[in-house]
C-alpha positions in Angstrom: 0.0 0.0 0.0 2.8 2.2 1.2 4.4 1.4 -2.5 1.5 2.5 -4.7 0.9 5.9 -2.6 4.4 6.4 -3.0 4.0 5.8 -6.8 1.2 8.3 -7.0 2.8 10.9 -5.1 5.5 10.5 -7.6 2.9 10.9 -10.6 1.2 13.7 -9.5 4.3 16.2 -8.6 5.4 15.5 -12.1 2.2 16.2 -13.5 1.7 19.3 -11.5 5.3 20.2 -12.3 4.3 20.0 -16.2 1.1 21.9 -15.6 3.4 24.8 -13.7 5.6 25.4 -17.3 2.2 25.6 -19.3 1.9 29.2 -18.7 5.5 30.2 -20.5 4.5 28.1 -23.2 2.3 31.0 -24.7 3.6 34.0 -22.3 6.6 34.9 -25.4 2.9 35.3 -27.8 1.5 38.1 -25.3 1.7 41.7 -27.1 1.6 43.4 -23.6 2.6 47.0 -24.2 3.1 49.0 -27.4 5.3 48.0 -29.7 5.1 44.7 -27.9 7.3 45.5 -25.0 9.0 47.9 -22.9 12.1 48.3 -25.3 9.8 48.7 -28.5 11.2 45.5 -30.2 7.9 44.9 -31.9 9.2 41.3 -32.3 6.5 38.5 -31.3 6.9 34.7 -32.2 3.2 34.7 -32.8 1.7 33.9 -36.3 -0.7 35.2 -38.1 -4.5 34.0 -39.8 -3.6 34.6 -43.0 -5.3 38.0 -43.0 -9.1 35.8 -42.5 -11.4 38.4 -40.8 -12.1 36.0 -37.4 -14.5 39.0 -35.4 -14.8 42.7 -35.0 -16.2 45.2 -32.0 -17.7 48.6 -32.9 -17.2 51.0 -30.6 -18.9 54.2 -30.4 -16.2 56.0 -32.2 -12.6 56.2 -34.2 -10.4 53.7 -32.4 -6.2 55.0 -32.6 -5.0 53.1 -29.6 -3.1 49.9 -30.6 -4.1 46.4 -28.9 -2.6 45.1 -26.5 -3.1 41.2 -25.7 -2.3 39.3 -22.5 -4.2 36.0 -20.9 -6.6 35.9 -24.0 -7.5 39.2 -23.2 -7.6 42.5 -25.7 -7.2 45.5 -24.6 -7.9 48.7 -26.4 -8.8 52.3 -26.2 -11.5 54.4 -28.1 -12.8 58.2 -29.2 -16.1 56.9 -26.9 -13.6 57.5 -23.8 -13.6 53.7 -23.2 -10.8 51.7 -22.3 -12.5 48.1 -23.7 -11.2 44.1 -23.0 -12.1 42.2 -25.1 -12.4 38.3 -25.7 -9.4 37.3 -27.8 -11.0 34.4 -29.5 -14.8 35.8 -29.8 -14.8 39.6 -29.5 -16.8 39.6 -26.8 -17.3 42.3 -24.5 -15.8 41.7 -20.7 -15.6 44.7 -19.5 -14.9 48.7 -20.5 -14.0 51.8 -18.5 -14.7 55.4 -19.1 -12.2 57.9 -19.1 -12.8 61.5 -19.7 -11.8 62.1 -22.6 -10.4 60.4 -26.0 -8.4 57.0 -25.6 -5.4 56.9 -28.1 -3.0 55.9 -25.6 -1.8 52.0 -25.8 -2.4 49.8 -23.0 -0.2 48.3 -21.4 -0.7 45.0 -19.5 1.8 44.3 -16.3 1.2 42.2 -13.5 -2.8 41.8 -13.8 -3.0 45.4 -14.2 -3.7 47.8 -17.6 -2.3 51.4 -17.3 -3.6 53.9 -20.3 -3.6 57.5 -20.7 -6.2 59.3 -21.5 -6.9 62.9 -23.2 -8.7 63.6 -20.3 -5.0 64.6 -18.6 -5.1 61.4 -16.4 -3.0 58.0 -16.3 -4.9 55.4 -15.5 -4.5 51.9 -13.4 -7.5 49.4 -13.8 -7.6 46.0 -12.9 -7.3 43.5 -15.8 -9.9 40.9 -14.7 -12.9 44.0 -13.9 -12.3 46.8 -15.0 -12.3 48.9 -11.7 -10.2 51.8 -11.4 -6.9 50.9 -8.7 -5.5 54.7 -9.4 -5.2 57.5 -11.7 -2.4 60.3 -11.9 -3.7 63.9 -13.4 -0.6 65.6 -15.4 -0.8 69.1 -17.1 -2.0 67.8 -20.6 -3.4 65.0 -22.7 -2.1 61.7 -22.6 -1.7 60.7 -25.8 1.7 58.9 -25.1 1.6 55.1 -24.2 2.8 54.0 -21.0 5.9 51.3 -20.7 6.2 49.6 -17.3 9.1 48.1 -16.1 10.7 47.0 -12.5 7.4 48.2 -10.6 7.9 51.7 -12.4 5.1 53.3 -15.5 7.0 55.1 -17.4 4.4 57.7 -19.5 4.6 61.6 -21.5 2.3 64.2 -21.3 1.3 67.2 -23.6 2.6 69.4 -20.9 6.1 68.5 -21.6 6.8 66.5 -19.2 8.2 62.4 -18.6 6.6 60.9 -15.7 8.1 58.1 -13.8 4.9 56.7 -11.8 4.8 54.3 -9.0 2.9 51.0 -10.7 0.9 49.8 -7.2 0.1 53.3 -5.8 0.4 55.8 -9.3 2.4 58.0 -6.9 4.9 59.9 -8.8 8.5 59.3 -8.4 9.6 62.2 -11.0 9.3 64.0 -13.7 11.7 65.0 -16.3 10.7 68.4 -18.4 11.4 68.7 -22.1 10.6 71.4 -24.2 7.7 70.6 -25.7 4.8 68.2 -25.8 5.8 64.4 -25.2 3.2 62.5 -27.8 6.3 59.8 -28.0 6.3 56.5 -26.1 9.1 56.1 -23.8 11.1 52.8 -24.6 13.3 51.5 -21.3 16.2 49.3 -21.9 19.3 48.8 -19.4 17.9 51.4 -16.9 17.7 54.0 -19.2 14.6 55.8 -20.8 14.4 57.0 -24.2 11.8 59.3 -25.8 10.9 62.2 -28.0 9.3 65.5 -27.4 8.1 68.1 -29.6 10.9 70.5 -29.3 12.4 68.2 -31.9 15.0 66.3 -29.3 15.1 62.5 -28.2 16.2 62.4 -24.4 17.9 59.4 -22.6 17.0 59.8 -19.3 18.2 57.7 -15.9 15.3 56.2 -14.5 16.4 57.5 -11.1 16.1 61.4 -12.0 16.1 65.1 -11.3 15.4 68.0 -13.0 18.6 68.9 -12.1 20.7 65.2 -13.6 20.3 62.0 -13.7 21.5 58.9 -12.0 20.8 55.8 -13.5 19.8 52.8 -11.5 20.0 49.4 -12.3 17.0 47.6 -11.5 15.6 43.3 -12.3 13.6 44.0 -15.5 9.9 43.1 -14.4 9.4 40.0 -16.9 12.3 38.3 -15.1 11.0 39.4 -11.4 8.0 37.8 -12.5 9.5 34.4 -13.8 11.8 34.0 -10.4 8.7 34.7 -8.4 6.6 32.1 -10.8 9.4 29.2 -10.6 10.9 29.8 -7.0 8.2 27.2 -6.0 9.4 24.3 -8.7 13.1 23.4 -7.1 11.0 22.2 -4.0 8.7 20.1 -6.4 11.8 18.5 -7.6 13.2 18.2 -3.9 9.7 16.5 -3.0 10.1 14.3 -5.7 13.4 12.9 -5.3 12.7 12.3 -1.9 9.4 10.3 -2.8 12.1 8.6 -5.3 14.4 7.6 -2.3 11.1 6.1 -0.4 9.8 4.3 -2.8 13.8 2.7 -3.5 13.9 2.0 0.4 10.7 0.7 0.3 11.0 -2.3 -2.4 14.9 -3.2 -0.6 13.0 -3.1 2.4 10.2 -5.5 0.5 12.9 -8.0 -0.9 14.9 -8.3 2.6 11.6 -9.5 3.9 11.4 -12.0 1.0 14.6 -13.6 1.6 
């Protein structure tokens, strides 16, 4: 008896160990954030549908914002001042939010979270699964620039000229950088650095620990491998679980034959 349940313990941690790596097997498809991710690679091992039309969603006006897709979710913005998610798959309505204003900004989708501007001046925080507002951040102009997240940090312009680095849980600002003009651009991050356009006709590379004095760049765990340590920490003690369910079951059956002879 001892044997068998030993045996089935065995089964089902490698079975659950299986089901555990199921998630990453799509997470490279996700198109999370404009331009696919926080560096603007654009790059996704995803194909296409052979340009078939497969659904469509009116909305109740022009629709600039690009999709973002994460957990068979899309989510997109709209002229109606709605911030919609959509099935993947069907199309279907799950839920939309209304902003004040036009939604051209691109989602992005961090951590069970969407953050979008809006021209309504505010940055928004919503909950992925419902829809319900978490925070929002007012600057001095539209938002028409689409936020990147990375390390626990949005990273967002405004019309007013400014870059704001936002706190992601609490959408408390950590600072802002002032150009000389409107920031439409979308702030790309790569290696701790921030780069984006502005109006006055000047791409900036800003530290993402800054002043309006100077910089300092800090070098922080990109979120996407936060989020994978935090995901797999739990598999080494699966595997720990296992072996010793492996030594068991060996001392078991010696145990068995010694009784035999």
């Amino acid at each position: 008896m001892r044997i068998k349940f030993a045996r089935f313990f065995l089964v089902s941690l490698t079975v659950l160990l299986c089901l555990s790596l199921l998630p990453f097997a799509g997470a490279t498809d996700d198109w999370t954030m404009f331009r696919h991710d926080a560096a603007h690679s654009g790059y996704s091992t995803s194909s296409s549908s052979g340009g078939v039309k497969l659904w469509s969603f009116p909305t109740g006006d022009q629709v600039e914002s690009s999709p973002a897709v994460a957990g068979g979710v899309v989510y997109v913005g709209s002229y109606d001042h709605n911030v919609y998610a959509l099935n993947a798959s069907t199309g279907a309505k799950i839920w939309s939010y209304t902003t004040g204003d036009w939604v051209t900004s691109s989602p992005a989708v961090v951590g069970g979270v969407v953050y979008v501007g809006s021209y309504d001046n505010n940055t928004y925080a919503l909950n992925a699964s419902s829809g319900v507002k978490l925070w929002s951040f007012t600057t001095g102009g539209w938002v028409f620039s689409s936020p990147a997240v990375v390390g626990g940090v949005v990273y967002v312009g405004s019309e007013d000229g400014n870059v704001y680095a936002l706190n992601a849980a609490s959408g408390v600002k950590l600072w802002s950088f002032p150009t000389g003009d409107q920031v439409e651009s979308s702030p790309a991050v790569v290696g701790g650095v921030v780069y984006v356009g502005s109006a006055d006709g000047k791409v900036y590379s800003i530290g993402t620990h800054t002043t309006t004095t100077g910089t300092k760049t800090v070098t922080s765990i990109p979120q996407a491998v936060m989020d994978l340590f935090l995901q797999l920490l739990w598999i080494p003690l699966l595997i720990i679980v296992a072996l010793l369910a492996v030594a068991l079951l060996r001392k078991r059956k010696a145990s068995s034959k010694g009784k035999q002879i």
